[in-house]
N, C-alpha and C positions, 0 to 999 in steps of 0.2 A: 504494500500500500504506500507507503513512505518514497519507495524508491518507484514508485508510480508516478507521484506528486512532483519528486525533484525529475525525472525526466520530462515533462510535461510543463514543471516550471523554470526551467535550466537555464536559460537566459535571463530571467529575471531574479531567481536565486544568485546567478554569478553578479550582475550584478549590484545586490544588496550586499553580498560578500566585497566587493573589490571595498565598494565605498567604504564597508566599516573595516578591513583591513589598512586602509590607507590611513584610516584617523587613527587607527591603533598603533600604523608606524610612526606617525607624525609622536606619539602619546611615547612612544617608547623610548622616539631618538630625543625626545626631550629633554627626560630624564636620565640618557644615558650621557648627557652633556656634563651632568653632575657631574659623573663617575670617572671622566678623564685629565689623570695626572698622568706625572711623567715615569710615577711607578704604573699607572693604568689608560698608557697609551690608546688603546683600542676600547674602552669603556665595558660593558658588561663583557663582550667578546673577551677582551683580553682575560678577566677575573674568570669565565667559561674555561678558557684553556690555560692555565695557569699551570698546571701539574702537578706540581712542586706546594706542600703543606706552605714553607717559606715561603713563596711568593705570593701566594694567595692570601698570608697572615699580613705581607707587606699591604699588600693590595686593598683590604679593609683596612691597615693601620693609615695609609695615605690618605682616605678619604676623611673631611669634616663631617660636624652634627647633617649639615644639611644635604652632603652626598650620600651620607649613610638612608640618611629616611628614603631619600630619591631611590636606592637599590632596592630597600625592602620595598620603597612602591611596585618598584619592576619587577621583583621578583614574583610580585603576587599578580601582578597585572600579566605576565607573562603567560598564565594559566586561561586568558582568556586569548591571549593575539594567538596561542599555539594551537586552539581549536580554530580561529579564523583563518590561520595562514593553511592549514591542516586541508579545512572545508574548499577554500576557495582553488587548493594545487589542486584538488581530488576532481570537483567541477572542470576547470582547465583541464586534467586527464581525459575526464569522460568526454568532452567534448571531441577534444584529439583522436581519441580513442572509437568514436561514432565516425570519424570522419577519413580515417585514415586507415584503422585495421578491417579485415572486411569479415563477414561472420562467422566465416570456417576457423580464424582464429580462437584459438582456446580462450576458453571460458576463465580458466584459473590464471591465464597471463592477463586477460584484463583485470580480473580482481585484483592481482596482485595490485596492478599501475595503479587503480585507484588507488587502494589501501594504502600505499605507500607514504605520502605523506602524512597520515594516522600515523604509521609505523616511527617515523620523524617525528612527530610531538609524541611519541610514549618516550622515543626517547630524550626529549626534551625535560619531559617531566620528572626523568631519573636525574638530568644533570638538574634541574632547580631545585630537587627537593636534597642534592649533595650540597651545593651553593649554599643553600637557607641554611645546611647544618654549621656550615663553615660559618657562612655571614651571623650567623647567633652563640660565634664562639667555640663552636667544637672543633680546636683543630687540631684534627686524624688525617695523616697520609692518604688514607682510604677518601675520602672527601674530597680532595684535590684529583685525586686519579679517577676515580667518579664522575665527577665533573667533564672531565678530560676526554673521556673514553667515550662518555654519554654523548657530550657535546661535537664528536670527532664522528661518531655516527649519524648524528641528526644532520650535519654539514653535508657528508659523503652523499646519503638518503636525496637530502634538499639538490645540492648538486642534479643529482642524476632524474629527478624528477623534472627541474626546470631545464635541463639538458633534451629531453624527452619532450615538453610542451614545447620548444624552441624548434626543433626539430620536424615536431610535425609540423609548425606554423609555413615552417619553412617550404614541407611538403603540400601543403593546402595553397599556398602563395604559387607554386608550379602546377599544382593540380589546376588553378584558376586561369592563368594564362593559358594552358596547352587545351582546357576547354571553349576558354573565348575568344 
């Protein structure tokens, strides 16, 4: 029923997804303005892949009262943009994916492409919920590599799915021409 709804309403679920994605980036890069010293060059990114317990202790010790509040903002605000950026690759998939693969293609390789960015915000939510442990004080090695490992997969994942929706744009821009 659900996945009735989103095929039928796919262009206008995409979208309501892009717009509130883009305020959500607008909301994120705001606040990760806070977060860049010269120990946290690259802002949440950099504190994501830090590794090293050390550095990531640096990395909360460099920030003030008012960057600290701006990460926990992010941190928890992150739990909504990772369902929108999540929804809106999956939409961009499916779409791709109607237009590009043709029906004989497996069933389980389209599940998969959808899912994939899902698979990307799980792992997003193992590296935020290692962050919050770090950024509330608990600093264990394990928390930093956490972080790391989580964050190294959600990239990889993100990578290869916007690899994939470029790809076919690419393909539908040639399928367009050599039909008109």
């Amino acid at each position: 029923m659900f996945y009735q709804y989103v095929l039928k309403n796919k262009v206008k679920i995409t979208l309501i997804l892009f717009v509130l994605l883009v305020i959500s980036i607008a909301v994120m890069r705001y606040l990760d303005s806070f977060l860049t010293t010269e120990v946290v060059p690259n802002g949440i990114v950099s504190f994501e892949l830090a590794k090293e317990i050390s550095v990531s202790a640096a990395m909360i010790n460099s920030w003030d009262a008012q960057a600290k509040a701006a990460a926990g903002i992010s941190l928890g605000f992150d739990f909504l943009f990772m369902l929108l950026y999540a929804s809106f690759l999956a939409m961009l998939v499916l779409r791709v994916n109607e237009k590009i693969l043709s029906d004989s293609t497996s069933k389980s390789l389209k599940k998969v492409l959808i899912s994939a960015p899902f698979m990307a915000a799980f792992f997003d939510m193992i590296e935020n919920v290692a962050l919050i442990r770090l950024f509330l004080g608990d600093f264990h090695q394990i928390w930093s590599l956490t972080a790391f490992y989580a964050a190294t997969i959600k990239f990889t994942i993100l990578f290869i799915v916007i690899v994939y929706i470029l790809f076919g744009g690419v393909i539908l821009i040639f399928k367009r021409k050599n039909q008109g």
